[in-house]
C-alpha positions as CSV (number, residue, x, y, z in Angstrom):
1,X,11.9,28.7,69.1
2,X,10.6,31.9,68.0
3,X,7.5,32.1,65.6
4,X,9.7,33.7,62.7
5,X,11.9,30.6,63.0
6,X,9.5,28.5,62.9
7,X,8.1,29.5,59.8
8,X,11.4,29.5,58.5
9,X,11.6,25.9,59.1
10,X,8.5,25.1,57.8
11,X,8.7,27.1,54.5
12,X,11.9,25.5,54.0
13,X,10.8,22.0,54.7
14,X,7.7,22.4,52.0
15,X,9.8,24.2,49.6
16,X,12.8,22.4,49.6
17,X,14.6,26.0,50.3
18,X,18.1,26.3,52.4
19,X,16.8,28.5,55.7
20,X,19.6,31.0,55.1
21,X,18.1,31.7,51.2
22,X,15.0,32.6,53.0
23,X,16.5,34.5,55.4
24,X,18.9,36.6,52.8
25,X,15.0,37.3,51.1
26,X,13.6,38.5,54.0
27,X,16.4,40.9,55.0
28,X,16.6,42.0,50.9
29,X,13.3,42.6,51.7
30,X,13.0,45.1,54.5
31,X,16.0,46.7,53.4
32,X,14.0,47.6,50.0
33,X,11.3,48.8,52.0
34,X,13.8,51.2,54.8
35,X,15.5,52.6,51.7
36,X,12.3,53.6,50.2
37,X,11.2,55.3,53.7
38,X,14.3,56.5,55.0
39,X,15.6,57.3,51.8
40,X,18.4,55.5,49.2
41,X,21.5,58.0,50.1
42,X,21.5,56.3,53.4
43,X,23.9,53.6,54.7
44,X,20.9,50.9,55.8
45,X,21.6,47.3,56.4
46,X,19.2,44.1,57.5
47,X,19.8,41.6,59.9
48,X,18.5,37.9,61.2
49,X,19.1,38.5,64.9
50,X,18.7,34.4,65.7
51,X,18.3,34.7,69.6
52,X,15.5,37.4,69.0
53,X,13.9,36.3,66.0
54,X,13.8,39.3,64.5
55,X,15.3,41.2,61.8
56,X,16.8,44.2,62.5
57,X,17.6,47.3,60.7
58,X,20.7,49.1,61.6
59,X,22.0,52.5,60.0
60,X,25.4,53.0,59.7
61,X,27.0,56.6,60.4
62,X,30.3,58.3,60.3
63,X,31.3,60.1,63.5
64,X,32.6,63.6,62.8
65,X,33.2,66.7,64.9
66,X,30.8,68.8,62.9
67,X,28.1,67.2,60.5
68,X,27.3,68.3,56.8
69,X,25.5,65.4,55.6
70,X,22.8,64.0,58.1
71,X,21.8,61.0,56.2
72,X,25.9,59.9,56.6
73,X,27.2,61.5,59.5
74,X,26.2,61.7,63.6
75,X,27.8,64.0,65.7
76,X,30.4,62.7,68.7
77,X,28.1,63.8,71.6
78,X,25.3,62.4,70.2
79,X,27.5,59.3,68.9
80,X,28.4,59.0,72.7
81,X,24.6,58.2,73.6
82,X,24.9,55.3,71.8
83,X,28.0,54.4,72.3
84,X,30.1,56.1,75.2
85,X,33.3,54.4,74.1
86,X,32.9,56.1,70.4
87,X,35.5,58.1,69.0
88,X,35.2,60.4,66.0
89,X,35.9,58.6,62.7
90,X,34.4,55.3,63.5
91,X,31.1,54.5,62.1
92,X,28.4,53.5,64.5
93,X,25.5,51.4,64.0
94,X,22.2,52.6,65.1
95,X,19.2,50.6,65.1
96,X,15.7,51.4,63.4
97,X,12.0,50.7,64.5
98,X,10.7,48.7,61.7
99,X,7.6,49.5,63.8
100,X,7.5,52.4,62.1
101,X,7.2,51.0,58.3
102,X,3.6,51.3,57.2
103,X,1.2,48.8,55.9
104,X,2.1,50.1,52.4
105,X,5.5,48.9,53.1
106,X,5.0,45.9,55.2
107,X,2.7,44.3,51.9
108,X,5.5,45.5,49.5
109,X,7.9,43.4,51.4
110,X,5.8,40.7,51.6
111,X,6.0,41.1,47.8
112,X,10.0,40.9,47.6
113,X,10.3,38.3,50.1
114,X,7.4,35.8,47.7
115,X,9.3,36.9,44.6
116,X,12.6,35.9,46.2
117,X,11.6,32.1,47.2
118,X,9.8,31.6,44.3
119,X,13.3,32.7,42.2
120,X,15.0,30.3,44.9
121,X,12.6,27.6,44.0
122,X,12.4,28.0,40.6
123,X,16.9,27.8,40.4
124,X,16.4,24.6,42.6
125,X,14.1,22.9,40.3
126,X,16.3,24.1,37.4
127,X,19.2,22.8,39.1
128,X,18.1,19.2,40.3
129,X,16.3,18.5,36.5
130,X,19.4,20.2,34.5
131,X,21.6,17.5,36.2
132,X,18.9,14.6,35.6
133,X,19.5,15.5,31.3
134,X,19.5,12.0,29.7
135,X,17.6,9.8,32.2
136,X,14.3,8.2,32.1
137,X,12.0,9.8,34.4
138,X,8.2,8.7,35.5
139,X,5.7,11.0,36.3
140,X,1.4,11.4,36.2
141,X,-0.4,12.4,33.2
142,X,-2.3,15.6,34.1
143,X,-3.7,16.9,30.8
144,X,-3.5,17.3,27.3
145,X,-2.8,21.2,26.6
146,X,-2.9,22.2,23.1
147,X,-1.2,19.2,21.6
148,X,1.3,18.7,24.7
149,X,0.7,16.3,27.2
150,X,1.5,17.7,30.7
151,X,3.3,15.3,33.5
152,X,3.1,15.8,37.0
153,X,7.1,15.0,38.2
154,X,5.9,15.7,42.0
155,X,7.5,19.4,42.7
156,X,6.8,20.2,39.2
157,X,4.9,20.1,35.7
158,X,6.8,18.4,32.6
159,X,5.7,19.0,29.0
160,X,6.3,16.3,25.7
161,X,5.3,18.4,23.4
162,X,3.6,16.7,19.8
163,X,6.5,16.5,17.9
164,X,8.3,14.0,20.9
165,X,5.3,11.8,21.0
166,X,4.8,8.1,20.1
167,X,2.1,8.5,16.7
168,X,-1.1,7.0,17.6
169,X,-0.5,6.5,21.3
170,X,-2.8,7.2,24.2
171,X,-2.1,9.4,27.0
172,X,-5.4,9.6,29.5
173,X,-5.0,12.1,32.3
174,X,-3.8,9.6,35.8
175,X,-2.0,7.1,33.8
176,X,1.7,6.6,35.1
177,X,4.0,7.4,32.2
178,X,7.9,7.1,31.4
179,X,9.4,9.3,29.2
180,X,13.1,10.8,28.3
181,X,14.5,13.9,30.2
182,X,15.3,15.6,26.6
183,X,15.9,19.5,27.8
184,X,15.2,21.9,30.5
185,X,14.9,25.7,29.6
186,X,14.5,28.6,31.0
187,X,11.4,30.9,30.6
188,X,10.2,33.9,32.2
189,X,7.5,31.8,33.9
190,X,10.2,29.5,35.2
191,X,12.0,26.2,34.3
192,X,10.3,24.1,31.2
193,X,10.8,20.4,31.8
194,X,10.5,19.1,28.0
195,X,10.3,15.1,27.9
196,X,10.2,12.6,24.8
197,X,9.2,9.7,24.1
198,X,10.3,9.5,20.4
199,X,13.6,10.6,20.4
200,X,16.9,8.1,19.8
201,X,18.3,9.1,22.7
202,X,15.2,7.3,24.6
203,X,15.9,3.8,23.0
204,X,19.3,4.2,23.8
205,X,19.0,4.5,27.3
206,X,16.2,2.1,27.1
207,X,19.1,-0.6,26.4
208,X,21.1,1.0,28.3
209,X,18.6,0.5,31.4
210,X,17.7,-3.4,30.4
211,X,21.3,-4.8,29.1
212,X,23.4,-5.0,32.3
213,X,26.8,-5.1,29.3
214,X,26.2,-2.0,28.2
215,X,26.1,-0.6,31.5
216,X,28.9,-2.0,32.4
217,X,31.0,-1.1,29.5
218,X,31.2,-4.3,27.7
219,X,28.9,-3.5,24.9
220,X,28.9,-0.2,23.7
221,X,25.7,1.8,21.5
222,X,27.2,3.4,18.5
223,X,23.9,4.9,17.4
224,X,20.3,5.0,16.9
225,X,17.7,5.4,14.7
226,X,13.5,5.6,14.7
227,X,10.4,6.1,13.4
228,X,8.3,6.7,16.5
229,X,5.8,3.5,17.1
230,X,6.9,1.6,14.1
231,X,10.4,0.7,13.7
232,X,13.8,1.9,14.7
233,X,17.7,0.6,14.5
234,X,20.5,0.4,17.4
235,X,24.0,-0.1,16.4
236,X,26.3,-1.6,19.0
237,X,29.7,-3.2,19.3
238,X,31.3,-5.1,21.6
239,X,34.9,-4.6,23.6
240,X,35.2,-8.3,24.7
241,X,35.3,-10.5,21.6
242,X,33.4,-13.2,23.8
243,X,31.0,-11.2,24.0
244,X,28.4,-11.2,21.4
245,X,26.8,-7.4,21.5
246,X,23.5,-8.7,19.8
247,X,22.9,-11.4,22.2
248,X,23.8,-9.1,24.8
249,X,20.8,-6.8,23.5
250,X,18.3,-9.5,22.4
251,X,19.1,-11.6,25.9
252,X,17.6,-14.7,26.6
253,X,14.3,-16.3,24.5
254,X,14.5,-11.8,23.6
255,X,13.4,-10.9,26.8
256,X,15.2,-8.1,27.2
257,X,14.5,-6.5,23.6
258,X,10.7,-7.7,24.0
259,X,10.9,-5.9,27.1
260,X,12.0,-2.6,25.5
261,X,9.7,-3.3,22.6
262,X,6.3,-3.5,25.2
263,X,7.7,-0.2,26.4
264,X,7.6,1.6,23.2
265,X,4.0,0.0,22.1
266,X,5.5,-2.3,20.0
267,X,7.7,-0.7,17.8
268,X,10.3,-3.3,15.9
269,X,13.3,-3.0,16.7
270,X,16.5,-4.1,14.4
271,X,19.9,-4.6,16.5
272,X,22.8,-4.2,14.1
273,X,26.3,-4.7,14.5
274,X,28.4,-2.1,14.0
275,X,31.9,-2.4,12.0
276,X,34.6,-0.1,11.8
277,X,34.5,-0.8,7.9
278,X,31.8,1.2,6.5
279,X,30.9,-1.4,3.7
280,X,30.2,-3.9,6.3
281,X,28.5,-1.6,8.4
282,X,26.0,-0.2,5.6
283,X,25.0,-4.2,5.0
284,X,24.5,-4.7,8.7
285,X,22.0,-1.7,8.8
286,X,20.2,-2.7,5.3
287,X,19.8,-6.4,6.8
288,X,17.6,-8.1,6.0
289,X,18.3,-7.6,2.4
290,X,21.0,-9.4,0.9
291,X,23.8,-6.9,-0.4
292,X,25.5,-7.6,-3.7
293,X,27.9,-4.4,-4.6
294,X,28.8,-1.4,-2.6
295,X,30.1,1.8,-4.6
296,X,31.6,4.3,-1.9
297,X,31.7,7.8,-2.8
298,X,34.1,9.6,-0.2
299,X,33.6,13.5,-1.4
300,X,30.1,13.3,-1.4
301,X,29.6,11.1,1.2
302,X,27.3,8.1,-0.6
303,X,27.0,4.8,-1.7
304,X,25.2,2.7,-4.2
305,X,24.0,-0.2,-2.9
306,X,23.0,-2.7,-5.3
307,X,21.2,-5.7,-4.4
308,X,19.7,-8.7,-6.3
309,X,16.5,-7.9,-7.9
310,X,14.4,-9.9,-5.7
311,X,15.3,-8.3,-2.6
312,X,15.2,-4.8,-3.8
313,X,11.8,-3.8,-1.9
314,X,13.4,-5.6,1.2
315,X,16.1,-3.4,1.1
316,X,14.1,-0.2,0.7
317,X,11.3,-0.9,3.1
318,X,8.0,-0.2,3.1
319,X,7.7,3.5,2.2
320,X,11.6,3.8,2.0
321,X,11.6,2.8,5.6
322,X,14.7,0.7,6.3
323,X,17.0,2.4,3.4
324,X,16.0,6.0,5.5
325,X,16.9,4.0,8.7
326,X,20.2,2.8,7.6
327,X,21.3,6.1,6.3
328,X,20.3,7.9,9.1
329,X,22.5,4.7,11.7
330,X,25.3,4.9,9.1
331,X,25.4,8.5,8.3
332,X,25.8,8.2,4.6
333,X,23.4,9.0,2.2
334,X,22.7,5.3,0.4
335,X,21.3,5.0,-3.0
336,X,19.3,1.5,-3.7
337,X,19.3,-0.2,-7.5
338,X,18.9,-3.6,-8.2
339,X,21.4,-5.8,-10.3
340,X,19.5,-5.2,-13.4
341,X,19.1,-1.5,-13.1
342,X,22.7,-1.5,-12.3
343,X,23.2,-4.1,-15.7
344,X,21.5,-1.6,-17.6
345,X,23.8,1.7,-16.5
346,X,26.6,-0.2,-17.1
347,X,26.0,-0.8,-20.5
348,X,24.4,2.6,-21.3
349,X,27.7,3.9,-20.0
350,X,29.7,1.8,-22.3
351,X,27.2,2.1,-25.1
352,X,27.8,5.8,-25.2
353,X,31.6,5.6,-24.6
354,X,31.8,3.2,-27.4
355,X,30.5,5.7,-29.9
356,X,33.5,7.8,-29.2
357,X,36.5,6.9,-31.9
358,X,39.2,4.4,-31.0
359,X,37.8,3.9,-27.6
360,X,37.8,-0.2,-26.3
361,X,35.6,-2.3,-23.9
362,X,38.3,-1.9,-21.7
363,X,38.9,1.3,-21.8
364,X,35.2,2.0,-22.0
365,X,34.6,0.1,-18.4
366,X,37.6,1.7,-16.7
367,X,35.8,5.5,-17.2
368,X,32.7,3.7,-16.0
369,X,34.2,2.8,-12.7
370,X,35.9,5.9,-12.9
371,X,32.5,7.6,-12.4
372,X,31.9,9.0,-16.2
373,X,28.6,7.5,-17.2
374,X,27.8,10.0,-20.2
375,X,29.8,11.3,-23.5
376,X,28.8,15.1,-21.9
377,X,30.2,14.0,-18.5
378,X,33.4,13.4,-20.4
379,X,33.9,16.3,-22.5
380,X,33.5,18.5,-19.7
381,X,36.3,17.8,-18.1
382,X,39.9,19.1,-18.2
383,X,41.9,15.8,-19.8
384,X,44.0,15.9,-16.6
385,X,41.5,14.1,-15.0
386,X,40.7,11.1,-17.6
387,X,44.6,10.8,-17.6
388,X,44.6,9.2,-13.9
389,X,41.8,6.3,-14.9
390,X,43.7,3.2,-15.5
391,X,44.5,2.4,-19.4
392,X,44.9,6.3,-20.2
393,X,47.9,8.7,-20.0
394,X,48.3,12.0,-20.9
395,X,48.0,11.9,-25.4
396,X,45.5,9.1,-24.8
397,X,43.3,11.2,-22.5
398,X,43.6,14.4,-24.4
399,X,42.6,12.4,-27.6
400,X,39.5,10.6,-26.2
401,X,38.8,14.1,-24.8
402,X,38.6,16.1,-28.0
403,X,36.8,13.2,-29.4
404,X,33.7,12.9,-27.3
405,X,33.4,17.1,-28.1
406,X,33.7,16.3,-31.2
407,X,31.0,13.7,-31.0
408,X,28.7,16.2,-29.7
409,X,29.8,19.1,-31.5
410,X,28.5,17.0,-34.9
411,X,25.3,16.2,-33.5
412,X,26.3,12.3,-34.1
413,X,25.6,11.7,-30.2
414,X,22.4,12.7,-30.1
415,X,21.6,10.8,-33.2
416,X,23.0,7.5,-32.0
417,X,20.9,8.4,-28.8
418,X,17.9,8.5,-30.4
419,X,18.6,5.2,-32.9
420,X,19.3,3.6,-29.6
421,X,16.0,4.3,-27.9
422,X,14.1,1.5,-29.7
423,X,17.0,-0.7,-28.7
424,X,17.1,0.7,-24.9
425,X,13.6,-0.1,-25.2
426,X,14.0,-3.8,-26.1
427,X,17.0,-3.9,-23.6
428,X,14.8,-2.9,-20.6
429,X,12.6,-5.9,-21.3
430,X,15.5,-8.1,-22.3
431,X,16.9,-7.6,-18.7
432,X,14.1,-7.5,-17.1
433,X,12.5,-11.2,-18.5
434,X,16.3,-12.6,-17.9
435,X,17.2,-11.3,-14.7
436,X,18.3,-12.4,-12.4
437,X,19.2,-15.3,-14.9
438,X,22.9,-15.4,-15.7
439,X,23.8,-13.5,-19.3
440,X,21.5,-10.7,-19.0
441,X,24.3,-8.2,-19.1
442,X,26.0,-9.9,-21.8
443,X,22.8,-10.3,-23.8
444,X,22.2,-6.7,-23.2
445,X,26.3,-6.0,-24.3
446,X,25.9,-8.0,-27.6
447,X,23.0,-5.5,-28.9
448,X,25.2,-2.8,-28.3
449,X,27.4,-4.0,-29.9
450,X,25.4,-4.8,-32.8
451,X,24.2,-1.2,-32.6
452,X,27.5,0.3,-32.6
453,X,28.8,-1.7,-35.2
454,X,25.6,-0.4,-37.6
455,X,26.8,2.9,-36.8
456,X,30.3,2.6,-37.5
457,X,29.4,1.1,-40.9
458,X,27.2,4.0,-41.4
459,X,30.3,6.3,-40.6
460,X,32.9,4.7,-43.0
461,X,30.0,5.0,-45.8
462,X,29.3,8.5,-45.5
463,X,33.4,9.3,-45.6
């Protein structure tokens, strides 16, 4: 083997580069550098010669009886010293001394042909990590560079940058580190590895990697959600109905989610069910707070959750922790009130809708659950809409309508609003010392009523 080939074979062996990409560099190469000294109007081509170990240069010319271009054409008699079988219109090959390229040449293909396998390298790098997207990698902490900590993978440097880090967490420069292949992009300096170990994605092929269920398709992950270091949420579900998809994830005496919870430093980690029903899914994710009502809002894409009084902080979490958790799992927006605070809307609602003439508990509770909580609310609305709560049709609605303007028109609303705010007052304490004791909403109804009655005396006196 010739000493050209063999440093084709070893360049390609410490690179990782196909022979035949180096070889198309070297030939780009020299064929840069003979167009620049032979000029560019000339028909030059480059050429491994593999028994000779050489490249070759060859120009190509058109044989012609009489020649007008030089750099294109060769005459037949001299064609025939190159060739003595030539005829005129074939185009004969003749080969050039890249002896004669100078130094300034030679180092400016030296140039091309480094450019070219470090392209080459780079596109093989970008290719082999591009199609490792989504796995768990391990690599060498090198260093800590402005923030990011940088991760020997072997051929290459990774980067987790700040914002993909576990808060608090140590990374000292030799430690062995695993981390989520999140993205490879491409810069002008070459293919940037970026790695995370805070993003969902990481838990989820965490599980993935631990529970041999999910791999296998039994148990499938719905979602995630985390706060990096402290406490995340996994939704799965499972195909086989003997299969129970927490278990699955938890496995035995939790060594599998303790396993996944050393790896992340000890962040806790809630495994919810997930349920095709919404409802049930929202009080999987809120566990472990008890839920006692859930009000879906479809066009807006919420729900009020309302739980008993003494597990309201459980369900928000420390910080709104668990409630920001669960929202992000479920996707919808949740809004947390306890039994009381929901008590006490309630009979604000009806307290205003009472003031409104001819209107009945009844009626009073189905615009409530309707979704009008204010007299305003109401009167704003075309009557077409109050006319499809249950209890109203068409007059009805267009009468209760004009009515609550009415109400504020007089300035009679606002009046009762503000001879109601002692009463509110003594209501917020009222349901607070009685909850979560049975007839606090009552209580609360019955001075309301009391208050409406005062008024309606007060009406029928002034008329």
């Amino acid at each position: 083997m010739n000493e050209l080939s063999k440093v084709l074979e070893q360049v390609g062996k410490d690179k990782g580069i196909d022979r035949s990409i180096i070889i198309g560099a070297i030939e780009e190469a020299l064929l840069t550098v003979a167009k620049k000294k032979y000029g560019l109007t000339r028909e030059i081509e480059a050429r491994f010669n593999e028994d000779s170990g050489e490249v070759e240069l060859y120009q190509f010319m058109e044989v012609v009886e009489l020649v007008e271009d030089k750099d294109r054409q060769i005459s037949f008699t001299e064609a025939q010293t190159y060739d003595p079988e030539v005829s005129i219109g074939d185009s004969i090959g003749i080969k050039l001394d890249t002896a004669l390229l100078s130094r300034i040449a030679a180092q400016t293909a030296k140039q091309v042909i480094v450019q070219k396998l470090r392209d080459a390298e780079r596109e093989i790098i970008f290719n082999e990590f591009q199609h490792r997207k989504g796995e768990i990698i391990t690599g060498l902490i090198r260093r800590v560079d402005r923030g990011s900590v940088v991760i020997d993978l072997g051929r290459t440097e990774a980067y987790m940058p700040t914002k993909e880090q576990i808060p608090g967490e140590l990374y000292n420069p030799g430690d062995r580190i695993q981390c989520y292949l999140l993205d490879v992009q491409v810069t002008p300096k070459g293919p940037r590895i970026i790695l995370s170990r805070a993003c969902p994605e990481y838990l989820i092929t965490l599980f993935s990697n631990e529970v041999p269920e999910i791999r296998e398709g039994l148990v499938v992950v719905k979602g995630a959600a985390r706060e990096p270091g402290v406490r995340a949420k996994i939704a799965v579900f499972s195909r086989d109905p003997d299969v129970d998809p927490v278990g699955a994830c938890v496995g035995v005496r939790g060594s599998r989610v303790q396993n996944i919870v050393q790896e992340l430093r000890g962040e806790r980690i809630d495994i919810v069910p997930w349920d095709e029903d919404v409802t049930r899914f929202v009080c999987n994710a809120l566990a472990p707070a008890e839920i006692q009502k859930v009000i879906i809002d479809d066009e807006d894409k919420t729900i009020e959750v309302v739980v008993d009084d003494a597990h309201l902080s459980i369900a928000i979490g420390k910080k709104g922790q668990n409630v920001r958790l669960a929202s992000y799992l479920t996707g919808w927006r949740l809004d947390i009130c306890s039994e009381s605070s929901m008590a006490r809307k309630m009979a604000e609602a009806k307290f205003q809708m009472m003031l409104i003439p001819g209107m009945t508990d009844t009626l009073a509770m189905s615009l409530y659950q309707s979704g009008f909580n204010t007299v305003r609310e109401l009167s704003n609305v075309d009557s077409s809409f109050v006319a499809e709560v249950p209890g109203f049709d068409e007059e009805r609605a267009a009468k209760i309508v004009v009515e609550a303007r009415k109400l504020i028109e007089s300035g009679e609303l606002d009046k009762a609003l503000a001879a109601a705010a002692t009463a509110a007052a003594v209501l917020a304490a009222s349901v607070a010392a009685s909850a979560p004791a049975e007839g606090g909403l009552n209580s609360l109804e019955a001075k309301l009523r009391a208050e409406v009655a005062a008024m309606e005396k007060g009406r029928e006196a002034k008329k």
